[in-house]
Structure formats: structure tokens, C-alpha cells
C-alpha positions as a LaTeX table, in Angstrom:
\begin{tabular}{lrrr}
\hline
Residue & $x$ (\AA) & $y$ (\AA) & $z$ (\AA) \\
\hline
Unk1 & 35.87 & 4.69 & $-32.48$ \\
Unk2 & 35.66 & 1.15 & $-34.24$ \\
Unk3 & 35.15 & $-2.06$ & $-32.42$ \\
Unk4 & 38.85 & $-3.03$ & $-32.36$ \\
Unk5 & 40.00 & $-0.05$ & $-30.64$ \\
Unk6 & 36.95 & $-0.01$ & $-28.25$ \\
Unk7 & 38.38 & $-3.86$ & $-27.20$ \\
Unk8 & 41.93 & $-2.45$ & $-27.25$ \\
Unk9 & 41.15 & 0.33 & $-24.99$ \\
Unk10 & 38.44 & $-0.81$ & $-22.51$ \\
Unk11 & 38.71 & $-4.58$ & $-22.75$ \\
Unk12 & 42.00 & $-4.34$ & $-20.72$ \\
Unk13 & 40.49 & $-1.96$ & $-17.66$ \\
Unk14 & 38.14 & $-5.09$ & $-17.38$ \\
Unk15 & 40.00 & $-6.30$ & $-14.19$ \\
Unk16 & 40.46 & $-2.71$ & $-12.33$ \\
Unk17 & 36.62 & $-2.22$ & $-13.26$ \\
Unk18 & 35.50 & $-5.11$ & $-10.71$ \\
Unk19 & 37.60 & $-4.63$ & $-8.02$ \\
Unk20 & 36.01 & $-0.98$ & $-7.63$ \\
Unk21 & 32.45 & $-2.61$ & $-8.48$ \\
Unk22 & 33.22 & $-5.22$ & $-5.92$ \\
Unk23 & 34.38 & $-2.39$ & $-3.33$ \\
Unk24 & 31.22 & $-0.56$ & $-4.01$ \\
Unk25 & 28.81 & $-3.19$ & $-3.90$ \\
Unk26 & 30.17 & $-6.00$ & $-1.93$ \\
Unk27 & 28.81 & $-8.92$ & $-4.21$ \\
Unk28 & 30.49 & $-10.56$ & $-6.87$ \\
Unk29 & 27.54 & $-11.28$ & $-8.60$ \\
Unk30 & 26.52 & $-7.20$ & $-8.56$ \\
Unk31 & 30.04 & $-6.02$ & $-9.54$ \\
Unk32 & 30.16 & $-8.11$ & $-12.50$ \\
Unk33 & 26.46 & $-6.81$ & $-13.59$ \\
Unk34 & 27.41 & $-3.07$ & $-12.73$ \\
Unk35 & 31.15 & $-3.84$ & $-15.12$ \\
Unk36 & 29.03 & $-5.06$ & $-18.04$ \\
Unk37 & 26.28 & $-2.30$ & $-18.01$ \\
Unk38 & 28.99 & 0.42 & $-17.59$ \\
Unk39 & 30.82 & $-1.27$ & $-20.38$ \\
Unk40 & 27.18 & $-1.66$ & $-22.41$ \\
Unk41 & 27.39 & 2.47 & $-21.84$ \\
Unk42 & 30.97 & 3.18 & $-23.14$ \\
Unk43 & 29.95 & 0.70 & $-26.21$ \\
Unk44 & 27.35 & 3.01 & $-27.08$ \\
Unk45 & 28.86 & 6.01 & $-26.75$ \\
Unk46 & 32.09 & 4.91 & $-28.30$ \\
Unk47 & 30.84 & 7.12 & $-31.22$ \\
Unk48 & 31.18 & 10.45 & $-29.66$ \\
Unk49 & 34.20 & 9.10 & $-27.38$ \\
Unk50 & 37.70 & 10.60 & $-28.09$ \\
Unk51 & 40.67 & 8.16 & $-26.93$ \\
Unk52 & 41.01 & 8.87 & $-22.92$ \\
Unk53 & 44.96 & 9.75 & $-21.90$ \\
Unk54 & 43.78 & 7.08 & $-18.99$ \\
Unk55 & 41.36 & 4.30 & $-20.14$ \\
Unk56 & 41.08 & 2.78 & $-16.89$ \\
Unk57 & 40.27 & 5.55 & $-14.95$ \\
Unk58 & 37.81 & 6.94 & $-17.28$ \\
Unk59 & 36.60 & 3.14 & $-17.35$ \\
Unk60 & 36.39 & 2.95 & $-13.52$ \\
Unk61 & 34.92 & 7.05 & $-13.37$ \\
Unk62 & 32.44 & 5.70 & $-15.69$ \\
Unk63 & 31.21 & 2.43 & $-14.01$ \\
Unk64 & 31.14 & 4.68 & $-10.11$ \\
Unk65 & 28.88 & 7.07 & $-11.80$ \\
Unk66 & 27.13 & 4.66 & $-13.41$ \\
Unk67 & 26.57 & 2.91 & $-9.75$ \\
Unk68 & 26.11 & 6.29 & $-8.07$ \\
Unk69 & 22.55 & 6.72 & $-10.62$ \\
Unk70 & 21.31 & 3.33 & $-9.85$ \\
Unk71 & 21.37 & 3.92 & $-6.15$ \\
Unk72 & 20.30 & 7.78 & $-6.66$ \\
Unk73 & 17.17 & 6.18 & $-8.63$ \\
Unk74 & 16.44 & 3.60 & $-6.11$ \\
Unk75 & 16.87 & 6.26 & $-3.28$ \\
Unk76 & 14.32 & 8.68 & $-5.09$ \\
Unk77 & 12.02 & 5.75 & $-5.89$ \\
Unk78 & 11.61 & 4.55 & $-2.50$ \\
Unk79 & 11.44 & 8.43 & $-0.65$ \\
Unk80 & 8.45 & 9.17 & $-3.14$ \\
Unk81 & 5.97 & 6.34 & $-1.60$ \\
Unk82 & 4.27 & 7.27 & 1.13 \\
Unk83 & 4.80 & 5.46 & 4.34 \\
Unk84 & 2.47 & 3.04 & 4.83 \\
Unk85 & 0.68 & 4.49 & 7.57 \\
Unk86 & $-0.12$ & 7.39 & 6.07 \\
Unk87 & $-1.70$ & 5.63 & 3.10 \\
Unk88 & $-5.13$ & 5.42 & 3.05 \\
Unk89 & $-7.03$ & 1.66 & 2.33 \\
Unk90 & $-7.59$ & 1.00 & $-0.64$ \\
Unk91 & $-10.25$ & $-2.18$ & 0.14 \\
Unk92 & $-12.92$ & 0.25 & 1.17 \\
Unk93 & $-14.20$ & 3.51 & $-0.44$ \\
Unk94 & $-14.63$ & 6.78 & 1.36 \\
Unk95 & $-18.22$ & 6.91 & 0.00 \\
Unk96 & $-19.18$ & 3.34 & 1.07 \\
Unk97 & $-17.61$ & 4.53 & 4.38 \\
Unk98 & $-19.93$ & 7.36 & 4.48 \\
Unk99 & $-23.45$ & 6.10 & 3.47 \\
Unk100 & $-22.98$ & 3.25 & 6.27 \\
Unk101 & $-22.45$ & 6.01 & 8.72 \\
Unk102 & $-25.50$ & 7.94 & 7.66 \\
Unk103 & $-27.56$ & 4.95 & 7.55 \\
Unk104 & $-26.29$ & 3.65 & 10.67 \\
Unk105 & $-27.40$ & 7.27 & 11.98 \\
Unk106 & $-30.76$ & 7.07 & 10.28 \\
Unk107 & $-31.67$ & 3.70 & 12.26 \\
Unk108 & $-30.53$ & 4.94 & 15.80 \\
Unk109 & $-32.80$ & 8.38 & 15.12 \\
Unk110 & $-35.58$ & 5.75 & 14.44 \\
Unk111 & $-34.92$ & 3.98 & 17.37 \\
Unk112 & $-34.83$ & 6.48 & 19.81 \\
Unk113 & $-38.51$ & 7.16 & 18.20 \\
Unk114 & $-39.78$ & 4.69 & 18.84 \\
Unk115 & $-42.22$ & 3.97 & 22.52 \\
Unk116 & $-40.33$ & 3.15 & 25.49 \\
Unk117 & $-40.96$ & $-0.60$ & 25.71 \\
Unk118 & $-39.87$ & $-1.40$ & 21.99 \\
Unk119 & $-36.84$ & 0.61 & 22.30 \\
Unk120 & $-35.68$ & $-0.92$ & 25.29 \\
Unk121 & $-36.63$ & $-4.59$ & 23.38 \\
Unk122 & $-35.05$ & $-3.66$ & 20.30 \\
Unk123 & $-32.05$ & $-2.12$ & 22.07 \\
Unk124 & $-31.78$ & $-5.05$ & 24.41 \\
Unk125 & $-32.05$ & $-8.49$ & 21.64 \\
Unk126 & $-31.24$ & $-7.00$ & 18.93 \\
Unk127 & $-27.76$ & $-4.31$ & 19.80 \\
Unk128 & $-27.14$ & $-6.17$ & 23.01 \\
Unk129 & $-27.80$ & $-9.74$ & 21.79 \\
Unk130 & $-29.46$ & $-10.79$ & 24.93 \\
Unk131 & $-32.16$ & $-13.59$ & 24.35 \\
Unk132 & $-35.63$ & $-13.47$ & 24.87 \\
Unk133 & $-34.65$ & $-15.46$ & 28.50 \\
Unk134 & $-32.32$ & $-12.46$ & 29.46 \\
Unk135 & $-35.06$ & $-9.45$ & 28.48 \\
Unk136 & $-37.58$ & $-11.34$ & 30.40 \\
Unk137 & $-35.84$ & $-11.75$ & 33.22 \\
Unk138 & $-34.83$ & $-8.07$ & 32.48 \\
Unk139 & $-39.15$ & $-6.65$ & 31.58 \\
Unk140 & $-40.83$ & $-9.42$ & 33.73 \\
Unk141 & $-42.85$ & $-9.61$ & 30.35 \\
Unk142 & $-43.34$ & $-13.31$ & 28.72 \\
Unk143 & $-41.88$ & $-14.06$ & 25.66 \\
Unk144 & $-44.68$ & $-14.27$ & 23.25 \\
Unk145 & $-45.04$ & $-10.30$ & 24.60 \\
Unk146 & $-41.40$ & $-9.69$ & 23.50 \\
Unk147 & $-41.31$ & $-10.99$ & 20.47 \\
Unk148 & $-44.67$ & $-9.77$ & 19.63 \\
Unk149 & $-42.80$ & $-5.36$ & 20.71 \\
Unk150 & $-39.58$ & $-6.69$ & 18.61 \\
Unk151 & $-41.82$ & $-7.30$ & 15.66 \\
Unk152 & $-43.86$ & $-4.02$ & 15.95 \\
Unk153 & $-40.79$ & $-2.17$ & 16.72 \\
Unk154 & $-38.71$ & $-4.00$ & 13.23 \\
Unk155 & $-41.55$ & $-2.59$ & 11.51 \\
Unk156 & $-41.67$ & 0.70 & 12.44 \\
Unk157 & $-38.18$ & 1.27 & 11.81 \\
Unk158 & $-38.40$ & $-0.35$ & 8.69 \\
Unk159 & $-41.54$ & 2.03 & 7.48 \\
Unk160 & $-39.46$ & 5.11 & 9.07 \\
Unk161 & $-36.50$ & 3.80 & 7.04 \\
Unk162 & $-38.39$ & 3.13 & 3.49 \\
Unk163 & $-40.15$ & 6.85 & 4.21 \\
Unk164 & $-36.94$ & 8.28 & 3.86 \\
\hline
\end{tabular}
């Protein structure tokens, strides 16, 4: 099929074309986008076209099924994301996740090692952020005594955690 009879044929089921694209999409602007790209598609296949006993219905059959795959895609596209709650985050890794657990774990083994009035000094400034007021209120024991058990106790953990 040559250019002239494409226009002759098609150019004329130009008007029946967007009143079904307008029915199926409800915008002007969209039904005059989905008339030229199913008219783009007959242009290209004009080639292997034979001359339709009804060019406007073929024309119209052409531009439904032509909107029918856009939507299909669109459909298919969004149904194979996951929903966003089942997606994991992508800001944090898995392993990053799982060496801060471990060494989180390490510390509170270490802790629990260490002598009764550390751990309770440690556990009391440095997990419960009380100040050196608070634990001696807490102890009865003077604050040069508190911060001299936080030190030792920072410093055994910190040997325990550089043995490992």
C-alpha cells in the first residue's frame, strides 16, 4: 500500500478514531496521542496491509487494541514491584546490620564480666546516662571514686574487646 492510498483509506476514519479514544480514555489530550500512535502502527504496517472492506472499523479495532496493550503493560509493570512494605531497605546492609549486633553482644558479655561495682557504674553513666550526681546519690561513693571504677571498668572492656 502506497502513501496515497494509506491517506485515502485511514486519513478519513481520523474523526471516528477519537471519539472511541476519547470514550476510552476520557482526555482529549490522551485520545489524540493514542489516534496518532495507532495511526504511527497502521503506517508501518501498511506494507503487509490488504485494503480493509471497513477502514474505520479496522482503524478504530486497531487504535482499542492498541490502548488495551498500553494499559495491559502498565498493569503488569506495576503488579511486578513489590509492595513497599515488603521491600527490604536499601540504606543499610544486612551485614552492617549483623556485625553491630554481634559487637553490641560482645560488649554486654564484657560487661556482665566485669566486678560488681564497675558494672553497676558503667551500667548506670554510661547505658543509663545518669551523672556522676545521680550514681552518687545512687553508691554513696564520691565522685573522684566513680570516675576513677568508670575508667578501670572502660578499660577492661576495651582490653576484653581488642583480645577478641
Amino acid at each position: 500500500m502506497d502513501a496515497s492510498e494509506f491517506k485515502q483509506i485511514f486519513l478519513p476514519c481520523h474523526r471516528r478514531m477519537y471519539a472511541a479514544a476519547w470514550r476510552l480514555t476520557g482526555s482529549s489530550q490522551e485520545a489524540e496521542d493514542l489516534v496518532q500512535d495507532a495511526m504511527l502502527r497502521l503506517w508501518t504496517k501498511r506494507d503487509g496491509l490488504q485494503v480493509p472492506d471497513n477502514a474505520e472499523a479496522f482503524a478504530v479495532t486497531t487504535m482499542r487494541n492498541l490502548f488495551y496493550d498500553q494499559h495491559r503493560k502498565q498493569r503488569l509493570k506495576e503488579n511486578d514491584e513489590e509492595p513497599r512494605e515488603h521491600q527490604l531497605s536499601t540504606e543499610r546492609d544486612a551485614s552492617v546490620d549483623l556485625e553491630q549486633r554481634q559487637a553490641v553482644s560482645l560488649v554486654q558479655r564484657a560487661i556482665d564480666e566485669l566486678p560488681d561495682k564497675q558494672r553497676a557504674i558503667i551500667t548506670m553513666h554510661d547505658i543509663d546516662n545518669l551523672s556522676y550526681e545521680e550514681i552518687q546519690d545512687q553508691t554513696g561513693l564520691n565522685a573522684v571514686n566513680i570516675r576513677v571504677a568508670l575508667s578501670r571498668a572502660r578499660k577492661s572492656i576495651r582490653d576484653r574487646l581488642q583480645g577478641l
